[in-house]
C-alpha positions in Angstrom: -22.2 -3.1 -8.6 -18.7 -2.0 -9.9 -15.6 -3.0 -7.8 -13.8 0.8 -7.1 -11.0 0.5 -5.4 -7.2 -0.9 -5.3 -5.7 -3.1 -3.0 -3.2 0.2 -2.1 -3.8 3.3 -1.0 -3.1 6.0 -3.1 0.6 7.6 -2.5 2.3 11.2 -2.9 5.6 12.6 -2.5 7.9 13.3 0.5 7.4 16.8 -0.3 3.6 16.6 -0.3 3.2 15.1 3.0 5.9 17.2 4.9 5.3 15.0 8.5 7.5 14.7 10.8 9.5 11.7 9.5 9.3 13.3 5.6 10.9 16.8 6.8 12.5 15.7 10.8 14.2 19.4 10.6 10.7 21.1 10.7 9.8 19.8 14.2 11.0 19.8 17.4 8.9 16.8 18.0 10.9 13.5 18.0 10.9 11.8 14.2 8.1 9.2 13.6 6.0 10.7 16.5 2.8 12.4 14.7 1.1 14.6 16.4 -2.2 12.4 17.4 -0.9 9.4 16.3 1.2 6.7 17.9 5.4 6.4 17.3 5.9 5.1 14.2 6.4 1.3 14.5 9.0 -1.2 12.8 10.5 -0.7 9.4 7.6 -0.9 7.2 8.1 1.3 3.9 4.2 1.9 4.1 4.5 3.5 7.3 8.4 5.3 6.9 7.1 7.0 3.6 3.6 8.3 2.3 0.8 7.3 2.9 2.3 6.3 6.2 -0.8 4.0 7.0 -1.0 0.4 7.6 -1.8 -1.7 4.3 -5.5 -1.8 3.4 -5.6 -5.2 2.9 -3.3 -8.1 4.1 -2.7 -11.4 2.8 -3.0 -14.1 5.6 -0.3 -16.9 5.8 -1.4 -20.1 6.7 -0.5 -20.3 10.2 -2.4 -16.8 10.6 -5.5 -19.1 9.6 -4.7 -21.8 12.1 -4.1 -18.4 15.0 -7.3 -17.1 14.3 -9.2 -20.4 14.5 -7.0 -20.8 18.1 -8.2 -17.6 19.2 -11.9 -17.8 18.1 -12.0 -21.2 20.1 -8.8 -20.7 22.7 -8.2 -17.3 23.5 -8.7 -15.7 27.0 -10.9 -12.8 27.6 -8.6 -9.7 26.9 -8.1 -8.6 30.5 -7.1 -11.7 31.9 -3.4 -11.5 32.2 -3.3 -14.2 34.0 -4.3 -16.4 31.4 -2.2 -14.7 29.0 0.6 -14.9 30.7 -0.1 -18.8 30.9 -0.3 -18.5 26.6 3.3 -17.1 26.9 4.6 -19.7 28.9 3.0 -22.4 26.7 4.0 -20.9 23.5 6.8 -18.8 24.0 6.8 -14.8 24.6 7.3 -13.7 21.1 4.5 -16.3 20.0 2.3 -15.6 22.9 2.4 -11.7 22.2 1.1 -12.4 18.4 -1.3 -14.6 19.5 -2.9 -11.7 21.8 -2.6 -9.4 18.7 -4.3 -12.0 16.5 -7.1 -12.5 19.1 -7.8 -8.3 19.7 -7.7 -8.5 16.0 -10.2 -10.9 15.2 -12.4 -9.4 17.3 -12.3 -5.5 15.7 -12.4 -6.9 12.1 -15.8 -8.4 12.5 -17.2 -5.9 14.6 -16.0 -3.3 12.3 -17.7 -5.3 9.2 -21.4 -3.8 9.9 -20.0 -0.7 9.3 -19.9 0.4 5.3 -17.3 2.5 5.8 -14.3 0.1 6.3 -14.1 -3.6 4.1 -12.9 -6.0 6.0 -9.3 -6.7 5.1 -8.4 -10.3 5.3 -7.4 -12.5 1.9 -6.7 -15.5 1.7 -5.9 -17.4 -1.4 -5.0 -21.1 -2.8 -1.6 -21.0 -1.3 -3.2 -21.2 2.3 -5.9 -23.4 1.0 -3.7 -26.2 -0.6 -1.9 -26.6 2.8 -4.8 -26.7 5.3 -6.1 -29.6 3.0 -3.0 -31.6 4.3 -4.6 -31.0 8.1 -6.3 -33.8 9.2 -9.9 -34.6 10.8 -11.8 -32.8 13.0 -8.5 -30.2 13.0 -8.6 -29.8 9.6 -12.6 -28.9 9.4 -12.0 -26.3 11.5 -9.3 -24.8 10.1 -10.8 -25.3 6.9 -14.5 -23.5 8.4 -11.7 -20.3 9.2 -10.7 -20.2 6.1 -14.1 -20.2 4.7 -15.2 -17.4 7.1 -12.7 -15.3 6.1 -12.9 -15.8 2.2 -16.9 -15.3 2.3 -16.0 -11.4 4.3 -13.3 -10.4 2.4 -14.6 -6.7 0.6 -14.2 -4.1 -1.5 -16.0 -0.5 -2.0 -18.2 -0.8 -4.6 -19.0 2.2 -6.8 -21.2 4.2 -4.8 -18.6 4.1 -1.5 -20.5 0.9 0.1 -18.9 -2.1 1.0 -19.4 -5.2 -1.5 -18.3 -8.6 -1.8 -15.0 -8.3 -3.3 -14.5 -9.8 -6.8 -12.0 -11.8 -6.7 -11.1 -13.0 -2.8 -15.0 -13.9 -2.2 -15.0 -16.6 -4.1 -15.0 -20.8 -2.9 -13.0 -23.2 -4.1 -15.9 -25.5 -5.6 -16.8 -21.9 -7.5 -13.3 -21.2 -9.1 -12.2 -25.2 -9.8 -9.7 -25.8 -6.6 -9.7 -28.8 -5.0 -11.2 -30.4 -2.1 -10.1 -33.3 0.0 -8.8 -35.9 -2.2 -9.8 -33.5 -5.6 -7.8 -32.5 -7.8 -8.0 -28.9 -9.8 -10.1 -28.6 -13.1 -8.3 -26.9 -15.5 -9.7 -23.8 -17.1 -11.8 -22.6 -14.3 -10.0 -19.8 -13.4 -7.4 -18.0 -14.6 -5.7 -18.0 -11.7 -5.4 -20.9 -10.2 -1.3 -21.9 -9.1 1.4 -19.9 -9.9 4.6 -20.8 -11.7 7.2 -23.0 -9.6 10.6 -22.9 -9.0 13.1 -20.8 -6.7 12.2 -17.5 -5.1 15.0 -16.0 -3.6 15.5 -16.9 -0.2 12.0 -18.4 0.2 12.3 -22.3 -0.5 9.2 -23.9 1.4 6.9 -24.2 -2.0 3.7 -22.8 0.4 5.8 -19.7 0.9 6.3 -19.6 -2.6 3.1 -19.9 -3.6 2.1 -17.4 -1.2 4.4 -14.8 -2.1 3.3 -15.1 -5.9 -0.2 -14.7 -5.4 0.6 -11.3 -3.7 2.9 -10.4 -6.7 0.2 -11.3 -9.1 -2.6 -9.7 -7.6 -1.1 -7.1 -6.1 -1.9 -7.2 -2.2 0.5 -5.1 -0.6 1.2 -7.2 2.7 1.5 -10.6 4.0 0.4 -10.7 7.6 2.2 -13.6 9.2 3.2 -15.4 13.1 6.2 -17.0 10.8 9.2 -15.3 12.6 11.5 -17.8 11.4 11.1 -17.4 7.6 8.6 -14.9 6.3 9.9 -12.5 9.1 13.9 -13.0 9.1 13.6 -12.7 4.9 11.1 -10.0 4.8 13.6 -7.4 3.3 13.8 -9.3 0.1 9.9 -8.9 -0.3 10.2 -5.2 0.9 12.4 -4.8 -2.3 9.4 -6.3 -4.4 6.7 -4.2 -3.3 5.1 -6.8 -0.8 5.5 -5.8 3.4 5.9 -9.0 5.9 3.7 -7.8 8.9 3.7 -9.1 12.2 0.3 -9.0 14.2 1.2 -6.8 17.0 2.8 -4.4 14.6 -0.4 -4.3 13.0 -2.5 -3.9 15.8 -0.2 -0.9 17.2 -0.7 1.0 12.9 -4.3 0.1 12.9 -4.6 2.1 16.7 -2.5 5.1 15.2 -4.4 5.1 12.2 -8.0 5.8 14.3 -6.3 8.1 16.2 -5.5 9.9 13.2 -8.0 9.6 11.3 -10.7 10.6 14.4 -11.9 7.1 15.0 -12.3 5.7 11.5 -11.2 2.1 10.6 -10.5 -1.4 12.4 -9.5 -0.3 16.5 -8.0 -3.6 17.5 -8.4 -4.7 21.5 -5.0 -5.0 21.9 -3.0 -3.4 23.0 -5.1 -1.3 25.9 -4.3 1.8 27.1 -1.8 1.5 29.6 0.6 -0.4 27.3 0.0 1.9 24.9 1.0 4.8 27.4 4.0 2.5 28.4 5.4 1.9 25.3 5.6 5.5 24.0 7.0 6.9 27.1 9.5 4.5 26.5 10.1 5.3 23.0 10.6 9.3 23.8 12.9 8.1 26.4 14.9 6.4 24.0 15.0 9.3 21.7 16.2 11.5 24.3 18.9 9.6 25.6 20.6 7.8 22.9 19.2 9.3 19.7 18.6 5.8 17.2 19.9 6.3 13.8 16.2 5.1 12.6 13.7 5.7 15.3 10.8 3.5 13.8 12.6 0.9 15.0 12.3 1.8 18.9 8.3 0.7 19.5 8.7 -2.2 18.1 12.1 -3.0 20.1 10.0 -1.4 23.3 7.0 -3.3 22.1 8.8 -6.6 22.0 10.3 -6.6 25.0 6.6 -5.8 26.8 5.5 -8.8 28.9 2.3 -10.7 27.3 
């Protein structure tokens, strides 16, 4: 069956869409508030211009491999704030917040997989690959299972509108010529196997690197990531390149707003519940009324990051 579709969705003008953030002066509603939707959240070009949608497909960073392994073996039930509020402790708010993204997400994106109308959106490549080879043990084996599960479920829409195996992210290292533990690469297997070293801007970790040039080269429009320190704090140099840095509870919060939109169609994450959601944009209009932000995407997220895990 023919692989049909891009890693992108399709975009149009300012002028074609005419929402509320393309043409403010048309509505009294508040800018990045769509009617049905959620506010608009961080500073995502995706989302600030057409098709104002989260990305289609995301490329995961290695410690989003190592979360979602924590989460499938870890993770409280999604009610228990008690226990969540012992992950924030441990790990930190900011961490503990993604980390209850990451585990409502897990869960919606293999529910959602039965369902031919929405592939499942997770890629991960060599760069990820390479690195949990370095993990040791009975750690490693795990982490190296995730990564596995995820590569065998990555899809695409094949020519007829079902969902397929995708092409190219489906694939096993042993298939393509990557190595295993203590391997190294056979050349000529696959056309694609490490991309060119050497500086990237203000990327210098070579994983990173790697990482960043497999989304170039392929042309995956996001890199999903818990990195705050790096990937995060640089992401406006990758904005510039076509490739968004997205955090997990950003995510979560699109992927909500898309359904909504959309009537229920797609991935509907399990975080965050109703009565944060409710919180957060009564918050956000509050904002708007009393202090008017210069850009208003950037309230929910500044709201949403301040919310207690």
């Amino acid at each position: 069956m023919a692989f049909a579709q891009s890693l992108r969705y399709e975009t149009f003008s300012a002028e074609e869409c005419g929402c509320t953030l393309c043409a403010p002066d048309e509505y009294e509603s508040s800018p990045g508030i769509h009617p049905g939707g959620l506010p608009v959240i961080g500073d995502y070009p995706s989302l600030l211009a057409p098709p104002h949608r989260a990305p289609p497909y995301v490329l995961l960073d290695t410690s989003v491999v190592q979360n979602l392994r924590w989460a499938r073996e870890h993770a409280p039930h999604s009610g228990n704030r008690n226990a969540w509020r012992s992950v924030g402790r441990r790990f930190g708010a900011d961490l503990g917040r993604e980390l209850r993204a990451i585990a409502g997400l897990r869960v919606a994106v293999e529910e959602v997989e039965t369902d031919e109308s929405t592939p499942c959106p997770f890629v991960v490549t060599l760069a990820s690959w390479q690195e949990l080879l370095r993990a040791p043990g009975e750690r490693g084996s795990a982490l190296r299972a995730e990564w596995r599960h995820w590569r065998a479920r990555t899809q695409a829409f094949g020519d007829v509108g079902e969902c397929v195996p995708h092409p190219l992210f489906t694939r096993m290292p042993e298939e393509v010529g990557w190595p295993g533990l203590g391997q190294s690469s056979l050349p000529g297997l696959e056309g694609f196997g490490s991309m060119p070293a050497g500086p990237l801007g203000p990327f210098q970790d070579p994983g990173d690197r790697q990482l960043i040039r497999e989304a170039l080269h392929f042309d995956i429009p996001a890199i999903l990531t818990t990195d705050l320190k790096t990937f995060w704090r640089h992401r406006g140099w990758l904005y510039e390149r076509g490739v968004e840095v997205w955090r997990p509870t950003h995510l979560c919060w699109s992927l909500l707003s898309d359904c909504l939109l959309w009537r229920g169609d797609g991935i509907h994450p399990r975080w965050p519940g109703r009565q944060l959601i409710a919180s957060v944009t009564e918050r956000v209009k509050e904002a708007y009324a009393t202090r008017k932000p210069e850009r208003p995407s950037e309230v929910a997220a500044e709201v949403l990051s301040a919310i207690d895990v």
